[in-house]
LOKE-58006 format. One record per atom (N, C-alpha, C): residue in one letter; atom name; z, x, y. Coordinates in nm, 2 decimals, padded with zeros to 4 digits, always signed. Example, Ala and Ser with C-alpha at 12.3 -4.5 7.8 and 13.67 -1.06 7.14 Angstrom:
! LOKE-58006
resn A&name N&up +00.78&east +01.32&north -00.57
resn A&name CA&up +00.78&east +01.23&north -00.45
resn A&name C&up +00.78&east +01.32&north -00.33
resn S&name N&up +00.71&east +01.28&north -00.22
resn S&name CA&up +00.71&east +01.37&north -00.11
resn S&name C&up +00.79&east +01.29&north +00.00
END
This chain:
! LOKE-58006
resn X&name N&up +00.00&east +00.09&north -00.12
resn X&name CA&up +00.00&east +00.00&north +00.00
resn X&name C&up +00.00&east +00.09&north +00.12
resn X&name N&up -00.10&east +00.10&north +00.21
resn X&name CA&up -00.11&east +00.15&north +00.34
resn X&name C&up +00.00&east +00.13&north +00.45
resn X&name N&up +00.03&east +00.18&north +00.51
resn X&name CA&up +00.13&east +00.21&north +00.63
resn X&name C&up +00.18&east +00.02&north +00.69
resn X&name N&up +00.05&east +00.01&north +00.75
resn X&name CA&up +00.00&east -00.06&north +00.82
resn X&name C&up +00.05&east -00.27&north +00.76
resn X&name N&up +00.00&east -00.27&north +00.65
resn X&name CA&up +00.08&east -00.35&north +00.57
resn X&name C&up +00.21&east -00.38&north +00.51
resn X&name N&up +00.26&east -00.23&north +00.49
resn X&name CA&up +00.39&east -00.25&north +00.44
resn X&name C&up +00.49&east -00.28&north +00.63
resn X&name N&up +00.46&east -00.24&north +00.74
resn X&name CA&up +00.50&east -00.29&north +00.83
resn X&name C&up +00.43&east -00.42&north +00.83
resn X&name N&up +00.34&east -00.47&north +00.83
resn X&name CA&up +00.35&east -00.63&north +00.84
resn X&name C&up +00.43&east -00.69&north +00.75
resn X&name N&up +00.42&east -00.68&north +00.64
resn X&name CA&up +00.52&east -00.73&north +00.54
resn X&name C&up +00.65&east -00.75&north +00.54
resn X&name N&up +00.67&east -00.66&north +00.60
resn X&name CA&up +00.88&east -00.69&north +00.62
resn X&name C&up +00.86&east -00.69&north +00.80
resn X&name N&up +00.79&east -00.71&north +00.84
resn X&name CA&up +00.80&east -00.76&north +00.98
resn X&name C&up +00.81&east -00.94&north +00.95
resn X&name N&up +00.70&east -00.95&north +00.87
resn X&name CA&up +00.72&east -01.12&north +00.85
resn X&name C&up +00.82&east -01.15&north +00.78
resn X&name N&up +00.85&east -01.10&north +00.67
resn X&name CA&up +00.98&east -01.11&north +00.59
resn X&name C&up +01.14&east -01.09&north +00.68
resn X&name N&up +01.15&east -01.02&north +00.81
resn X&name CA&up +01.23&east -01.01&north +00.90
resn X&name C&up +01.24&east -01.14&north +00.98
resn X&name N&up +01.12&east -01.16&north +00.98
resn X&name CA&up +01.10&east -01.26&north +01.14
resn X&name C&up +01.16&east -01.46&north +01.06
resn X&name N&up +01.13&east -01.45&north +00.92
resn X&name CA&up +01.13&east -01.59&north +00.85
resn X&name C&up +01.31&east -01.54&north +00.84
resn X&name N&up +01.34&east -01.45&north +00.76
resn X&name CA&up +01.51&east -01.46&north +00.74
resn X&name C&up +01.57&east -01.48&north +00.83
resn X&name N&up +01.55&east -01.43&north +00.94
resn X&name CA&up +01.60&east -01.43&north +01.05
resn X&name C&up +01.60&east -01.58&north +01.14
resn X&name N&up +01.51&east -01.63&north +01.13
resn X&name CA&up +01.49&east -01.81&north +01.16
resn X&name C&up +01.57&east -01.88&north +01.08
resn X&name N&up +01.53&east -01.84&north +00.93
resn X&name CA&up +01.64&east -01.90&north +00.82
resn X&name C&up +01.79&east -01.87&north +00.80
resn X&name N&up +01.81&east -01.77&north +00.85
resn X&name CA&up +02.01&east -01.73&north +00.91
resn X&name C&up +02.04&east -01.80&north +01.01
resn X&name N&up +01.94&east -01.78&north +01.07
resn X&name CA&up +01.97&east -01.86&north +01.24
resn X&name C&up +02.02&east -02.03&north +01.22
resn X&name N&up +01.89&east -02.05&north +01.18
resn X&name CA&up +01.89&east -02.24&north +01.13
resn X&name C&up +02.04&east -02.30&north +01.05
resn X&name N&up +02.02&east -02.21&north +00.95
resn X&name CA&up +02.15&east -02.23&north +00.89
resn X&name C&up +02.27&east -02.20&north +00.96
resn X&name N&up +02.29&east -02.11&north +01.03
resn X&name CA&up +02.42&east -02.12&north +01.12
resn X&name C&up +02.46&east -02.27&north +01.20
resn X&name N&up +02.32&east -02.29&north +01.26
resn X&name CA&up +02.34&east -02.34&north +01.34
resn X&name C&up +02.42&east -02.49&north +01.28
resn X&name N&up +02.33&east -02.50&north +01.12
resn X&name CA&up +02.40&east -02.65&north +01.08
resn X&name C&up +02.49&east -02.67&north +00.99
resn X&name N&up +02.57&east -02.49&north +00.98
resn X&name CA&up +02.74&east -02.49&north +00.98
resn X&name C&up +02.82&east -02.50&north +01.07
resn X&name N&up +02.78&east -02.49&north +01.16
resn X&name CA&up +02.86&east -02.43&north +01.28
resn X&name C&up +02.87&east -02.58&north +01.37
resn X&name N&up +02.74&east -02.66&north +01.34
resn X&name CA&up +02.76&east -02.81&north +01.50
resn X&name C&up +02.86&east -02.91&north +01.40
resn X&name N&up +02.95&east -02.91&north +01.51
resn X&name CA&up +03.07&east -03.01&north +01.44
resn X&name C&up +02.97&east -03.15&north +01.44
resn X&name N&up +03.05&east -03.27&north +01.34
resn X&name CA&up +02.99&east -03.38&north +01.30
resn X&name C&up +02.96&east -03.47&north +01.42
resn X&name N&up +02.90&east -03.56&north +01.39
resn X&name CA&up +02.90&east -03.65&north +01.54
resn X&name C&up +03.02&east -03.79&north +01.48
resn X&name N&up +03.08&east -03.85&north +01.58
resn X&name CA&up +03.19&east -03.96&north +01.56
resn X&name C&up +03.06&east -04.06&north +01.52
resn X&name N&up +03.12&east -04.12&north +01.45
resn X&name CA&up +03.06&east -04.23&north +01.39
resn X&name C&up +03.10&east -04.36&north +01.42
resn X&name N&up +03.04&east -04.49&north +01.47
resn X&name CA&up +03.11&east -04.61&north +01.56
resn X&name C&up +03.18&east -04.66&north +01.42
resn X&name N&up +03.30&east -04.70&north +01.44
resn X&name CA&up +03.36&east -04.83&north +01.38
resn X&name C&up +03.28&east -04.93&north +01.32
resn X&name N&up +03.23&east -04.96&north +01.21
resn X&name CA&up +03.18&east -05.05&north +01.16
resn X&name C&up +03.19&east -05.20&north +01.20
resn X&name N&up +03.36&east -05.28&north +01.21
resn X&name CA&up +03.40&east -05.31&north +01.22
resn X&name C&up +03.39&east -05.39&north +01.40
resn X&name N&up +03.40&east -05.32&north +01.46
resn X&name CA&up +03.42&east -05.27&north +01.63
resn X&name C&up +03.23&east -05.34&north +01.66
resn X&name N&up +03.14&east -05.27&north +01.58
resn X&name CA&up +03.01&east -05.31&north +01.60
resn X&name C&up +02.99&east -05.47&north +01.59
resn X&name N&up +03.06&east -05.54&north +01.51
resn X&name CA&up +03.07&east -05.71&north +01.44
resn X&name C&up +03.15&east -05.79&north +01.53
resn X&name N&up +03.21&east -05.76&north +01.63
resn X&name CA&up +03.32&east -05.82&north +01.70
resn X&name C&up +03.22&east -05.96&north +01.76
resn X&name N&up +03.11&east -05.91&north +01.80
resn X&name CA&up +03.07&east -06.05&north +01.86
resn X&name C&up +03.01&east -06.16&north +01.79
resn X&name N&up +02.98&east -06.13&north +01.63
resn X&name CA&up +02.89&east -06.17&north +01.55
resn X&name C&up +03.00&east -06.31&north +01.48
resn X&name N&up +02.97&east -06.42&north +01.45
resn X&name CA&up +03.04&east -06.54&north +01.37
resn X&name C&up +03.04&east -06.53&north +01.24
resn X&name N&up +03.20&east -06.51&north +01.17
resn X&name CA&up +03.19&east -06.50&north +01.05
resn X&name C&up +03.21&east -06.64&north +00.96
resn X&name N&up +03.10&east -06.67&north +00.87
resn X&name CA&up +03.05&east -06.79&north +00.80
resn X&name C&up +03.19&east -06.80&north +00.70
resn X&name N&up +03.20&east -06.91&north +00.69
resn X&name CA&up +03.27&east -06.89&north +00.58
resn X&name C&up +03.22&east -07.03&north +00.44
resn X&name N&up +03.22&east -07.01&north +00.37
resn X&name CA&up +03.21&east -07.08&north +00.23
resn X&name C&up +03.27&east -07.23&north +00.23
resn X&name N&up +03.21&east -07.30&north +00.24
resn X&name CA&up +03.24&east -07.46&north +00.23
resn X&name C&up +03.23&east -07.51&north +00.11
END
């Protein structure tokens, strides 16, 4: 393998891990988002009941 290729090669191989460590940090690292009350969403809605 010539000079010239084996620097492309782990240049690309550098540049994708490096995206791929990054990415993954990022979606260790961002805390959860709050999630609404289930419950709290239904407050205005009429609950049926069984006759």
């Amino acid at each position: 393998m010539n000079t010239e290729a084996l620097i492309t090669m782990v240049l690309a191989q550098g540049f994708f891990v490096f995206f791929a460590g990054y990415f993954f940090y990022r979606v260790m690292t961002t805390p959860p988002k709050q999630e609404p009350d289930s419950y709290s969403e239904n407050d205005d809605e009429v609950v049926r009941q069984n006759q």
